[in-house]
C-alpha positions as CSV (number, residue, x, y, z in Angstrom):
1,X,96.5,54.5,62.4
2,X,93.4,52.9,63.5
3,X,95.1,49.9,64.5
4,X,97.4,51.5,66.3
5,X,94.5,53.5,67.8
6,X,92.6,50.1,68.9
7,X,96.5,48.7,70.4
8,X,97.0,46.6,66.9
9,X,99.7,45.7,65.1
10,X,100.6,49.0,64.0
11,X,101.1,51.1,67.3
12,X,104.4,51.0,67.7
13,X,104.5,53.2,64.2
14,X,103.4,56.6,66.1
15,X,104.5,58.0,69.8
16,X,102.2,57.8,72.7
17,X,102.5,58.7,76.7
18,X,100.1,58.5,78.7
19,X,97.9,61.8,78.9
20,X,98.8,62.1,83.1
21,X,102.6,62.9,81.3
22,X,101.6,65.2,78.8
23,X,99.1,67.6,80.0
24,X,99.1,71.2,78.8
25,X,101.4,70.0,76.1
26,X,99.7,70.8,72.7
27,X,101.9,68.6,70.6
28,X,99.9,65.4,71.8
29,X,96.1,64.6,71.2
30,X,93.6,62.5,73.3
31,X,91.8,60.5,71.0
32,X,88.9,60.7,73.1
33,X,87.7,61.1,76.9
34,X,89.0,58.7,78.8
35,X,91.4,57.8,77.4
36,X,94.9,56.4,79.0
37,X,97.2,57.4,76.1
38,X,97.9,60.5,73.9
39,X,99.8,60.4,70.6
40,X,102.1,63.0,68.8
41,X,100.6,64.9,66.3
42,X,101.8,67.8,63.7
43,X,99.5,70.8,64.4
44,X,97.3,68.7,66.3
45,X,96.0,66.7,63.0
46,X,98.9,64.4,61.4
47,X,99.9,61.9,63.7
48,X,104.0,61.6,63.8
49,X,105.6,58.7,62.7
50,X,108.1,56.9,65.1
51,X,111.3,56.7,63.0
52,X,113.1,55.3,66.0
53,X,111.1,52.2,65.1
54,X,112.8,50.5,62.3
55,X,109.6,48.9,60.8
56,X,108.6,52.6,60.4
57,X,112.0,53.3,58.3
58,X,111.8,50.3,56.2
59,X,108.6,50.9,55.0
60,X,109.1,54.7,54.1
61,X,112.4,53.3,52.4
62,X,110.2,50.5,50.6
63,X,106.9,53.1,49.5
64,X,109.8,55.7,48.1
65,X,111.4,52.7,46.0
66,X,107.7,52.1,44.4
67,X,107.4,55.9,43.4
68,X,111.2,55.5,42.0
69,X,110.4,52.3,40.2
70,X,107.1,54.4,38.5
71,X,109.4,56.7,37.4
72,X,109.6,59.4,40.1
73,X,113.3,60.8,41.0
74,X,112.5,64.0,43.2
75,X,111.4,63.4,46.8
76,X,110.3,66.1,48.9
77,X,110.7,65.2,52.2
78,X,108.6,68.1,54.6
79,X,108.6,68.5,58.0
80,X,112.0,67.5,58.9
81,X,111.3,68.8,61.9
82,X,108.5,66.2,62.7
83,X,112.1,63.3,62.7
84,X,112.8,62.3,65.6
85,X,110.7,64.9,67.9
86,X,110.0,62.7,71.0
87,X,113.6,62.7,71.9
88,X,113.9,66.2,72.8
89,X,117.7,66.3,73.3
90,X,119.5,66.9,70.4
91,X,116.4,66.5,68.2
92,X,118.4,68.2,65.0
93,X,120.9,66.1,64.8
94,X,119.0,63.1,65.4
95,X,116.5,64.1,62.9
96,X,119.3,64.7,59.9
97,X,121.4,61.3,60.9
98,X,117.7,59.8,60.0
99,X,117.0,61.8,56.8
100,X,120.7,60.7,55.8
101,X,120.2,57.2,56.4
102,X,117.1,57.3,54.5
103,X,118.2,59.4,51.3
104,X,122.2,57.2,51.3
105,X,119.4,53.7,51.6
106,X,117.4,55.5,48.7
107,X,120.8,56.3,46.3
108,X,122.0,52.1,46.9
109,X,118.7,51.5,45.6
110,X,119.0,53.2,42.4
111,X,122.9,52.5,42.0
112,X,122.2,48.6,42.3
113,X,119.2,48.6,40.2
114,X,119.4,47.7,36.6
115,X,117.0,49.3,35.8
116,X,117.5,52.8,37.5
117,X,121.5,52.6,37.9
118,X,122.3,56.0,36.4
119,X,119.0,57.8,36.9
120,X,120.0,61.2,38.8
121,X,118.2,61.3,42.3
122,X,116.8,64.7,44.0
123,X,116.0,65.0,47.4
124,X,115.3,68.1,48.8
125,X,113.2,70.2,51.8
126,X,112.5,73.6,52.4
127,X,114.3,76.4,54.6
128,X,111.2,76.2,56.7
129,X,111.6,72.4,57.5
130,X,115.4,73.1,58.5
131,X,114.9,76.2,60.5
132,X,112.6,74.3,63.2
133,X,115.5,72.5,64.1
134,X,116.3,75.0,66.8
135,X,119.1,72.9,68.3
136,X,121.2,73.3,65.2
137,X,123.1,76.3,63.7
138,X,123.5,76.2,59.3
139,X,126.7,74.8,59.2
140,X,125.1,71.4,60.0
141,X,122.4,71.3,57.8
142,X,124.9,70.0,54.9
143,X,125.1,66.9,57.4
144,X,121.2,66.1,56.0
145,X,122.6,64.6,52.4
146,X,119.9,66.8,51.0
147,X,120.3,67.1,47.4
148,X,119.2,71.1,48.0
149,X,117.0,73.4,50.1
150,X,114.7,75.7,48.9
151,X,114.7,79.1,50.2
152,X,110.9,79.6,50.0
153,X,111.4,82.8,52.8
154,X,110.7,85.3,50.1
155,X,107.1,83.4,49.5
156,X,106.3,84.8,52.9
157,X,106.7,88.8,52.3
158,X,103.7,90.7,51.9
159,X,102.0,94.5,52.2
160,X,101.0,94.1,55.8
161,X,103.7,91.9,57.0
162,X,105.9,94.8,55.7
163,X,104.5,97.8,56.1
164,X,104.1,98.5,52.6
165,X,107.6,98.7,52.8
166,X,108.6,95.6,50.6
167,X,112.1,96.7,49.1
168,X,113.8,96.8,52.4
169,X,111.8,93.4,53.4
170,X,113.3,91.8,50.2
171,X,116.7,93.0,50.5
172,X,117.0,91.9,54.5
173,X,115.3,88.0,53.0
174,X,118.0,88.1,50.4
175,X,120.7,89.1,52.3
176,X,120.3,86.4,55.3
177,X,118.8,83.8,52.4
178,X,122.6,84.3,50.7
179,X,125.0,84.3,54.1
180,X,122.6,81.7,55.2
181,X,123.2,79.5,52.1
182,X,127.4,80.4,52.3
183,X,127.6,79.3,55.9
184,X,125.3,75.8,54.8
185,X,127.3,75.1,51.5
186,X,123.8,73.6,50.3
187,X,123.3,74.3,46.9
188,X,121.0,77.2,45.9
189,X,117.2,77.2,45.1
190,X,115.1,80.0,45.7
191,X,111.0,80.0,45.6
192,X,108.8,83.7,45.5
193,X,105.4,81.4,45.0
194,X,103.7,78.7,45.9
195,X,100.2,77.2,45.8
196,X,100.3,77.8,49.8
197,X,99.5,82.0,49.6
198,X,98.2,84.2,47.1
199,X,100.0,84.9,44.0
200,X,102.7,87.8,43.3
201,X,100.7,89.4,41.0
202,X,97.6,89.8,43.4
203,X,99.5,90.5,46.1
204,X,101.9,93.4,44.8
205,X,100.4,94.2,41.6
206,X,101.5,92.9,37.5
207,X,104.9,95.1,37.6
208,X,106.3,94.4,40.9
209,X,105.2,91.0,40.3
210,X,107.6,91.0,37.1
211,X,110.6,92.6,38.9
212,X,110.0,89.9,41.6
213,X,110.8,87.5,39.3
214,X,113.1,88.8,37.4
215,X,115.0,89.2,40.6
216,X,114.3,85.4,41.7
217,X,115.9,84.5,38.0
218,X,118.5,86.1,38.2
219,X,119.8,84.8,41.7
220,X,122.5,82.1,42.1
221,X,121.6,78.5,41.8
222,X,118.3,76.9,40.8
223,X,114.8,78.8,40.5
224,X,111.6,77.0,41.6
225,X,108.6,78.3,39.6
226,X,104.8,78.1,40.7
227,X,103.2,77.9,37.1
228,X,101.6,80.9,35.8
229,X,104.2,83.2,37.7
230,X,105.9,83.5,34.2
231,X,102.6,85.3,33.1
232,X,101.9,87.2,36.4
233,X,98.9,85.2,36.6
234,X,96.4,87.0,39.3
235,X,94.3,84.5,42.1
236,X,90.7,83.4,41.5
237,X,87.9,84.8,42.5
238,X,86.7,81.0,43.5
239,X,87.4,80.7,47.5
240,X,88.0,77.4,47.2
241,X,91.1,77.4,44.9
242,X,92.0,80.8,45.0
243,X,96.0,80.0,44.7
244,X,95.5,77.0,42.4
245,X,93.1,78.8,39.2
246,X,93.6,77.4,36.3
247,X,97.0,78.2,33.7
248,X,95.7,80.7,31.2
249,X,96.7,79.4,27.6
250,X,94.6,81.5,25.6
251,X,91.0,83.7,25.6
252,X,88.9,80.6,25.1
253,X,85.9,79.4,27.1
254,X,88.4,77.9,30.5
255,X,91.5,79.3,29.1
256,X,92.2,76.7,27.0
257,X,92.9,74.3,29.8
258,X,89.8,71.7,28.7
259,X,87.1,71.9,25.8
260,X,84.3,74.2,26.0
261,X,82.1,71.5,27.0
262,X,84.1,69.9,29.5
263,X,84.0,72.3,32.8
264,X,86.7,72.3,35.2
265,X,86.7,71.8,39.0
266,X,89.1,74.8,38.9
267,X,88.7,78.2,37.8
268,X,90.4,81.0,36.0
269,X,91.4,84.5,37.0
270,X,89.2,87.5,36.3
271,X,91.4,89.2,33.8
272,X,92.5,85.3,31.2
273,X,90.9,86.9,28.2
274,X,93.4,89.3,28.6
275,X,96.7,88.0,30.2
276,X,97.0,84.3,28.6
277,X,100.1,82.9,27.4
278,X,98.7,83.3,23.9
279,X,98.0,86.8,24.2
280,X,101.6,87.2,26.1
281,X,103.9,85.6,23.3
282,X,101.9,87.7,20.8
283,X,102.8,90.9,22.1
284,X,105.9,92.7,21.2
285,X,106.9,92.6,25.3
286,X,105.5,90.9,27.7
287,X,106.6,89.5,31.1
288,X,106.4,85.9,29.2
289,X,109.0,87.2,26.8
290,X,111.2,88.7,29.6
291,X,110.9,85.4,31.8
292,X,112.3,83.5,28.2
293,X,115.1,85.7,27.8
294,X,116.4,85.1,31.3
295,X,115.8,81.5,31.2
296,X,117.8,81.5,28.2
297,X,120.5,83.3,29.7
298,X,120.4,80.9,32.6
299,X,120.6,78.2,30.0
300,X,123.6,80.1,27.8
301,X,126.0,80.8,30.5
302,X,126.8,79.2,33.8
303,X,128.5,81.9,34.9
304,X,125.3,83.3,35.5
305,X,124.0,80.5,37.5
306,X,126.9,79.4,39.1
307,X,128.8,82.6,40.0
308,X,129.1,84.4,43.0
309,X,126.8,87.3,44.1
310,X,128.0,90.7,45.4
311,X,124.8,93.0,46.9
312,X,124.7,96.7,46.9
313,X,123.2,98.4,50.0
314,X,119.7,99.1,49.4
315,X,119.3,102.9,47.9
316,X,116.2,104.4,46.7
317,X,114.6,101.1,46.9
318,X,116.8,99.7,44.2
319,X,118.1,95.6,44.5
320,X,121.2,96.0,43.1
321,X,123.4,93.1,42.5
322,X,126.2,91.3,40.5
323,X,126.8,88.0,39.0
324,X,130.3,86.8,37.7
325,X,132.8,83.4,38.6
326,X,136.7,84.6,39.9
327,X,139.5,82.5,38.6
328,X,143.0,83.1,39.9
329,X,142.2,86.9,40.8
330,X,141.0,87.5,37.6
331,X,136.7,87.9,36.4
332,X,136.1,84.8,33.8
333,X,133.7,84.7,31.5
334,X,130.6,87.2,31.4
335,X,129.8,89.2,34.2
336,X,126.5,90.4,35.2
337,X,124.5,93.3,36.6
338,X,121.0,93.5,37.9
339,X,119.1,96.6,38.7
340,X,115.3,96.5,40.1
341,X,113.8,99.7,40.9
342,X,111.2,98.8,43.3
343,X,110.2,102.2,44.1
344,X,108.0,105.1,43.0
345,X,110.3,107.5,42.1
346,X,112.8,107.9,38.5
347,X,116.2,106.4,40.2
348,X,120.0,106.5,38.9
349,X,121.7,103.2,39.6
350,X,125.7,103.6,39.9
351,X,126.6,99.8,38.6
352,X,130.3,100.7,39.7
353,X,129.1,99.8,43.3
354,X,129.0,96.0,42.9
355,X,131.1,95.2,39.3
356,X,134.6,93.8,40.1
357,X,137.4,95.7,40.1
358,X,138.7,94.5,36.2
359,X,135.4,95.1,34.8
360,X,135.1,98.6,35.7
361,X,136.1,99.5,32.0
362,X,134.2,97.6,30.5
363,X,131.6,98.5,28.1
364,X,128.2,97.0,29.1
365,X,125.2,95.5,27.0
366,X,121.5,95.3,27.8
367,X,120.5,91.9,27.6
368,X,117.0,91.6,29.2
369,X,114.6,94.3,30.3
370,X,111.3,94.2,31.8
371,X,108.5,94.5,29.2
372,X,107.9,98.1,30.8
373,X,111.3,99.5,29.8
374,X,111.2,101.8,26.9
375,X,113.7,104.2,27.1
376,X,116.4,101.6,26.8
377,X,116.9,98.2,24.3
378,X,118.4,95.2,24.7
379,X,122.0,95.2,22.7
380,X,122.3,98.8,23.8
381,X,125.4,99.6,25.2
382,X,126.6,102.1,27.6
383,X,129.7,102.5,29.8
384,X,128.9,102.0,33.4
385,X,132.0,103.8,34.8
386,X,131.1,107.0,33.1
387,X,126.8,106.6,32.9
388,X,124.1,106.5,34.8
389,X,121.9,103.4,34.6
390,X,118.4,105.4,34.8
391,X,115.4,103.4,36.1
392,X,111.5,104.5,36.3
393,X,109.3,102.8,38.6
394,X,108.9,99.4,38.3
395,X,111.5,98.5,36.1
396,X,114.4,96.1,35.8
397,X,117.5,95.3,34.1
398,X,120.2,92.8,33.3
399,X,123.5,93.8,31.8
400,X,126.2,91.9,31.0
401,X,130.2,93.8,31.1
């Protein structure tokens, strides 16, 4: 970027106009007084490549094909947005045709390569990267060649952003996150948590933590984890790396992430002696063993992964939803009910409301539970059409019929 600061070689690589054209328009920075030319810049501090240039597209192309020939085969490629923004009409499309180029270049690589033909390639963005493509609707996002899109919308919920009021705010995410996904035909992949915002735990408390991801688990497609979530791991009380502490593996000196002697640039969460995975695989339940036994399920049976998802209305502050996989008119395979009792208040879910029509009779098995369930055990069975499915505060449920 210098050189193409001082007029070098390399200025071709970003977008400039002169400053007298750009005035009052944030996107572009002067470099300094005086001076004849502005460049384009994301949020004032990254300058943006010019990917009309094709210098600028061979040499992403070439640095990706070093990373795959070290091994790496997951790309993610942010701030789709960013593609193509100087030419203002039709800035979406442009800005996919050139991520689809760049990801079909990316797959020849790896096909005609000896060494890599065969390796499985993942290129993927966020719903956030997609959704500032204003000029496009999500039927054209599919157009992108993307291998998925995370749905990272549900990262973004909070206390004050929702008036305390966080089942309705995650059943409205959910319930645009799914259409949104049906109309796109992009394969599923949802994120609660990232190293960008404060953890689940810390922001709703340990239990609705759990149910979060219980929920997030048990939703079609694939599930992005931050680490620690499977623990409810809290933030730091370090400033500096409050959403980045370090994993808790046991009640040592650093949570067993170095030796005693050898301190960390990172730091862990007030409570490690007491919520570590050690500690957490110990005990009898624990969110660690509840985030197992769905993993496993997820791993067991693909009709849980794979299936299609029908949503109760929101009651009582209850997500309420079903997973099963329709063949010729007919439920195959296992079906699947979750119940998550957000709320304050004893609830009692009516399962009928979302279980297809052939499974109504069926008798129903508990096959996870949050570790704060005790008036219920997995392998019980109860029928759904004829029972109430009674949840305290906090709690959550997967039954298979």
């Amino acid at each position: 970027f210098k050189s193409a600061q001082a007029n070098g070689e390399y200025k071709d690589f970003y977008v400039w106009k002169r400053v007298s054209d750009v005035q009052g328009d944030h996107n572009y920075v002067v470099n300094a007084d005086g001076d004849e030319y502005a460049y384009l810049a994301y949020e004032r501090k990254n300058p943006v490549l010019n990917w009309t240039n094709p210098r600028v597209r061979e040499n992403i192309l070439e640095a990706a094909k070093g990373f795959l020939n070290l091994g790496v085969d997951g790309f993610h490629v942010a701030h789709v947005s960013q593609i193509m923004k100087q030419q203002q009409a039709f800035q979406g499309r442009a800005a996919l045709s050139m991520l689809s180029e760049f990801i079909q270049n990316l797959r020849q690589y790896v096909s005609s390569n000896e060494t890599l033909g065969g390796r499985e390639l993942a290129v993927f963005s966020t719903l956030d990267d997609l959704v500032e493509l204003h000029d496009l609707n999500s039927t054209e996002y599919s157009s992108s060649n993307l291998t998925y899109v995370i749905d990272n919308s549900a990262s973004g919920i909070n206390n004050e952003s929702c008036l305390n009021e966080i089942p309705k705010c995650l059943y409205s995410t959910l319930y645009a996150s799914l259409e949104l996904f049906e109309n796109s035909q992009l394969p599923h992949a949802w994120q609660f948590s990232s190293y960008h915002g404060s953890r689940l735990s810390t922001r709703f408390g340990q239990a609705t933590a759990n149910l979060l991801t219980l929920v997030q688990l048990s939703l079609p497609g694939a599930a992005e984890i931050y680490y620690g979530q499977e623990l409810g791991l809290e933030d730091t009380a370090d400033p500096a790396n409050s959403y980045t502490g370090l994993m808790h593996w046991d009640d040592s000196v650093y949570a067993g992430f170095t030796a005693e002697n050898e301190k960390p640039f990172f730091s862990t969460a007030r409570n490690y002696k007491e919520n570590n995975f050690a500690a957490q695989l110990k005990a009898y339940h624990s969110p660690l063993k509840t985030f197992k036994a769905v993993a496993k399920l997820r791993q067991r049976d693909d009709h849980f992964v794979l299936g299609e998802t029908r949503m109760a209305p929101l009651v009582e502050n209850v997500i309420l939803f079903s997973r099963f996989q329709r063949v010729s008119n007919a439920t195959a395979g296992g079906a699947y009910l979750i119940a998550a009792n957000f709320g304050s208040s004893n609830v009692e879910v009516n399962g009928t409301l979302v279980m297809p029509d052939d499974r109504l009779n069926a008798m129903a098995e508990i096959v996870v539970t949050t570790s704060n369930v005790e008036q219920y055990s997995t392998r019980d069975r109860m029928e759904l059409l004829h029972q109430k499915l009674l949840l305290q505060p906090k709690q959550g449920i997967i039954l298979r019929f």
